[in-house]
N, C-alpha and C positions, 0 to 999 in steps of 0.2 A: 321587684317582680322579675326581673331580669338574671338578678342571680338563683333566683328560686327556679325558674327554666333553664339553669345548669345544671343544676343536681336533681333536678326530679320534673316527672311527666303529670303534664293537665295541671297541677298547684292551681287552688284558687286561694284569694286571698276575702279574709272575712274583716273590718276594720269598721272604727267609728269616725264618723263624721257630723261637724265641726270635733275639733283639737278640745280634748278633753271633757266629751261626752261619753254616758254609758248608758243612753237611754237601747229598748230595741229599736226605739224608732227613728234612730240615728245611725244604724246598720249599710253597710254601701261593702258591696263583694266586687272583685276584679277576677276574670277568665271562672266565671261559673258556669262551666259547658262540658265540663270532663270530671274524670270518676278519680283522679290524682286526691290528694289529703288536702285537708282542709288546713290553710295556717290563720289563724284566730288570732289577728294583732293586738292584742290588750297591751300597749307598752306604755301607754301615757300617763293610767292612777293604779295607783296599789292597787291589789288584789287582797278583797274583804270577803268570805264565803259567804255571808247571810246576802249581803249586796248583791254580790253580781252572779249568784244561784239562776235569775229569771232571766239574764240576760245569756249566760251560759246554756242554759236549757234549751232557748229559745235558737240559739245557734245549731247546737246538735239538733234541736229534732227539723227544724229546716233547712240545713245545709248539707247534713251528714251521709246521705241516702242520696245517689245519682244514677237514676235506671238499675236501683235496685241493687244496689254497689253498695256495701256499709264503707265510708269513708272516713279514714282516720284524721284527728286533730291532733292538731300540733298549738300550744298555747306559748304565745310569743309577748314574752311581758317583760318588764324592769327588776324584776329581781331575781338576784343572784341566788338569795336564800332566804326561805319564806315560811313560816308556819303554815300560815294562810294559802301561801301557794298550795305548798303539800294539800291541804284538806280539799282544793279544790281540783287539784291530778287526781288524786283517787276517788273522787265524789263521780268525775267525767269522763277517768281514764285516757284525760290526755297525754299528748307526750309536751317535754319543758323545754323551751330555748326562750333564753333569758341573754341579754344584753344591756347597758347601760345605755340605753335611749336617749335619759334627758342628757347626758354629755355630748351627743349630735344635735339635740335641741339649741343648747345654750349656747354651745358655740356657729348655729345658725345666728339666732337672734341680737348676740350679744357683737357678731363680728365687726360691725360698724365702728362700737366704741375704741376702736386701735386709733381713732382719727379724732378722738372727739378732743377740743382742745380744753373743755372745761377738766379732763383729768389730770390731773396735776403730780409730777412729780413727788413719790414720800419723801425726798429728805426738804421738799420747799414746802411742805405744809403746816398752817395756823391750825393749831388743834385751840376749839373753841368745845365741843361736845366730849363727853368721853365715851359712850358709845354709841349705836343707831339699832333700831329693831323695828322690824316692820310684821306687822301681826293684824291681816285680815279678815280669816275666818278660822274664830275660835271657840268653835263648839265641837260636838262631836269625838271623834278622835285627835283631834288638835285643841282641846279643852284647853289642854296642860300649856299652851300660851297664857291661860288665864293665869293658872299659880306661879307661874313667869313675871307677871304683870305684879300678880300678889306679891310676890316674894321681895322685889324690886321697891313695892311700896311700903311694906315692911321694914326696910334698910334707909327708908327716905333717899333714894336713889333716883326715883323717876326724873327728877326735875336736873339732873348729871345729864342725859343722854336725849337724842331723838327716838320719841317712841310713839309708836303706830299703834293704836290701841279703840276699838268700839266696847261699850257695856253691853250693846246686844251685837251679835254676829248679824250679818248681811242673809245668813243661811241657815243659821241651830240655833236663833232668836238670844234671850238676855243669859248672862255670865251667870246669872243664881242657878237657872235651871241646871247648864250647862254643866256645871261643876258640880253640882249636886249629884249628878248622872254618873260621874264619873267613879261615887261609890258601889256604885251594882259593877258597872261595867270595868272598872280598872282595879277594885278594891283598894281606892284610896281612904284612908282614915279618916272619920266623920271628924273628930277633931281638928285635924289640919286642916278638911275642906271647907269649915266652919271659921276657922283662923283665914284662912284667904280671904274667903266672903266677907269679915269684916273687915280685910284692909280694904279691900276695892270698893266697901261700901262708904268707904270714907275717902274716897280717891275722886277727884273731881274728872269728871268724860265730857264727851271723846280726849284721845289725846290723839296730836296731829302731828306730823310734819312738815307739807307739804300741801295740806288740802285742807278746806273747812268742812266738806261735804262727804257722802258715802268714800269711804277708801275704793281707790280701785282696783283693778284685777292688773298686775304688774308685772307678771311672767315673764313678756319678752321684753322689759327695761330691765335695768340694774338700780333704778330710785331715782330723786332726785341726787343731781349730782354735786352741788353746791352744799347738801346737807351733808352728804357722805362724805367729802375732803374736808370737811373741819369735824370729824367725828373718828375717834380713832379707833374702838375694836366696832365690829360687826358680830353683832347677834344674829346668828342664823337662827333662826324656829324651823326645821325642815316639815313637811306633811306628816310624813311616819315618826313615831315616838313609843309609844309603850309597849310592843311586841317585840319581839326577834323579826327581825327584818335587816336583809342586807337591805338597801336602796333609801336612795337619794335623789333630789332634783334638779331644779336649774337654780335653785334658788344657794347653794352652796359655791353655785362661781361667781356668783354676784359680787363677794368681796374679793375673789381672784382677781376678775376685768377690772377693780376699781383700786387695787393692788393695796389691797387693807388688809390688817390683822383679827382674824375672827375667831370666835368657839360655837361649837356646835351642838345644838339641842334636838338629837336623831334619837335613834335606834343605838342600843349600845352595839361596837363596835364598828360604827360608820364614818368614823375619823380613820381609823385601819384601814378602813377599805377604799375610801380616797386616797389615802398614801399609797395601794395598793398600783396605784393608777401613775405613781413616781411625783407627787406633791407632797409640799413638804409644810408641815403646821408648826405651832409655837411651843413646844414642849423645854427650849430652851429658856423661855420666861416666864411660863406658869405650870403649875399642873395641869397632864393633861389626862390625868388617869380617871376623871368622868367617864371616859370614854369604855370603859369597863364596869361602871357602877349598875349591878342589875337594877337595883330600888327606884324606878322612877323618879320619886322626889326627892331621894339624895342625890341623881343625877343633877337634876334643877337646881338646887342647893350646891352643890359642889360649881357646878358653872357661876351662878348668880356671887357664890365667894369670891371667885376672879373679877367677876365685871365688879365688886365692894374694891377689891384691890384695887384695880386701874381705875377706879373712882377716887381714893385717897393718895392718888397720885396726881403731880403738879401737870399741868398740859406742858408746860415746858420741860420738865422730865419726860413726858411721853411722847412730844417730837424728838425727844435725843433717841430713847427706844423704837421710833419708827425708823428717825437714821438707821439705826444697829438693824434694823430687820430688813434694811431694804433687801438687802440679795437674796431673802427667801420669799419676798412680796416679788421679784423683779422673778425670779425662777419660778414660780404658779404662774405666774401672766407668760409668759415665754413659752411655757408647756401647754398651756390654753391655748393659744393660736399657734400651736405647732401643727404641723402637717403628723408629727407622730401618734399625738394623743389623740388624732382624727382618725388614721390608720388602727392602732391601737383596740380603740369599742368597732373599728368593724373588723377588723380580726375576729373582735369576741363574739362578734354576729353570726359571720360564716362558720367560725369553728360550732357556735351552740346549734346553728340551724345542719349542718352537717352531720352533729352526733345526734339529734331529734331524726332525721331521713335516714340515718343509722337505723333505728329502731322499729321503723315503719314493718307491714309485716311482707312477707318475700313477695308476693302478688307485685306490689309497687316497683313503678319501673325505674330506676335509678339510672342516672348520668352523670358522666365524668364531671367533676365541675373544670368551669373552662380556666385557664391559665393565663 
């Protein structure tokens, strides 16, 4: 709030409370008393146009109007580049400043584990697992954890690695439906989503980690840690998957803090845009040209090939490979608690919220930002 009263007059701030709600009746505004623009924090979940139409509406027609002032929005969300965003600037006419959020999030949350002594050096670890995934809530637009799960059971894979796995979500109920749905809404092929269904229908649930009971909600941990050192790559499942979407979460630094080797199951070209950030991934030991595959399910398939490979490899072969990796597991964790990478996303803060008050119309009364 403080730097928003450097560069502009009256700012009120519109934002959801508790952390990762998007009800309207979780709505909480700061300095709503002046006729300045309205900044609309949406940075915590993607931005879905059918979704958050009623909560957006609900924002403009009661915040936007101040003693008969029409007051402009500024929509202040997690991604960089958006379909979805787009549809919903021109539905509202807001203006866009976007930032990487959750990389201030996680390295909140995460910053304790610099101390934690159960992390263990990679070149001193027993690889017992060959990899680890954790897969909460998977329905909806994170369906595709499901044919993740399929594809894995498919390979006879599952019983290689720690995997996080419910038949019904916590949230968008059993995997049948779930996956089912995914033919209207993703146009995935009734054959292949027929072919998943019958592996998972033959897959014995839950699969656990760490817990016999509902999974929980994990965001500000990194997992358990005892699994994750004897587990050698890390499956990310990010939130966003089948759209064009820059953005990413906390849940991509997870194997950074725990100085593991990971692939990731995003948005095509969300591996670039991490790098974009000066981290460096493993394209010296696998393909990493997933990360370009528009096809969704060649995506998944192209990933689930590597995690086949580091499966038919010895765990003693893949502690010698963790050895050979350490200096790019030791450079992500380095750059993660760097004061740069912290400087860095709020550079990209002030410069987006800068060209957003850029834009505003002449009426608004702008200020130097302060130095």
């Amino acid at each position: 709030m403080s730097y928003l009263n450097s560069i502009i007059a009256q700012p009120t701030v519109v934002y959801l409370h508790p952390f990762g709600t998007t009800s309207t009746d979780n709505i909480e505004s700061l300095s709503n008393c002046g006729d300045g623009p309205i900044i609309l924090a949406f940075d915590q979940e993607p931005l879905i146009q059918h979704y958050n139409r009623e909560l957006f509406a609900f924002v403009k027609k009661n915040f936007k109007s101040f003693r008969s002032v029409d007051r402009p929005i500024i929509l202040l969300n997690t991604e960089k580049h958006s379909i979805e965003k787009n549809k919903l600037l021109d539905e509202f006419k807001f203006i866009d400043a976007n930032y990487f959020f959750h990389g201030l999030a996680a390295a909140d949350w995460y910053r304790g584990y610099q101390y934690h002594t159960g992390l263990t050096s990679p070149t001193k670890r027993t690889i017992t697992k060959k990899y680890i995934t954790f897969n909460r809530i998977t329905g909806n637009s994170r369906a595709y954890r499901s044919f993740l799960i399929g594809e894995l059971a498919l390979r006879n894979l599952l019983g290689q690695g720690h995997v996080s796995y419910s038949e019904v979500c916590p949230v968008h109920g059993h995997y049948e439906k779930n996956i089912l749905d995914t033919i209207r809404a993703y146009k995935v092929s009734s054959a292949y989503v027929l072919k998943i269904k019958n592996c998972l229908d033959d897959t014995h649930f839950p699969l656990r980690i760490d817990c016999e009971g509902p999974i929980p909600n994990g965001s500000q941990t990194i997992g358990p840690i005892s699994a994750i050192m004897e587990s050698f790559l890390h499956v990310v499942t990010e939130t966003c998957f089948w759209d064009h979407r820059t953005h990413l979460t906390e849940k991509i630094f997870k194997p950074i803090v725990a100085k593991q080797p990971f692939v990731l199951l995003g948005c095509v070209g969300n591996l670039k845009y991490l790098k974009s950030y000066g981290f460096k991934t493993f394209d010296s030991w696998w393909d990493e040209s997933y990360d370009d595959i528009e096809d969704p399910v060649e995506r998944i398939q192209a990933v689930v090939k590597i995690i086949e490979e580091i499966c038919n490899t010895s765990n003693q072969d893949l502690e010698n490979i963790l050895r050979g990796m350490s200096h790019v597991l030791e450079h992500n964790y380095n750059l993660f608690y760097s004061k740069n990478f912290i400087d860095s996303i709020w550079h990209e803060l002030s410069v987006s919220l800068q060209s957003a008050v850029s834009q505003l119309p002449p009426r608004i009364s702008l200020r130097t930002p302060l130095r």
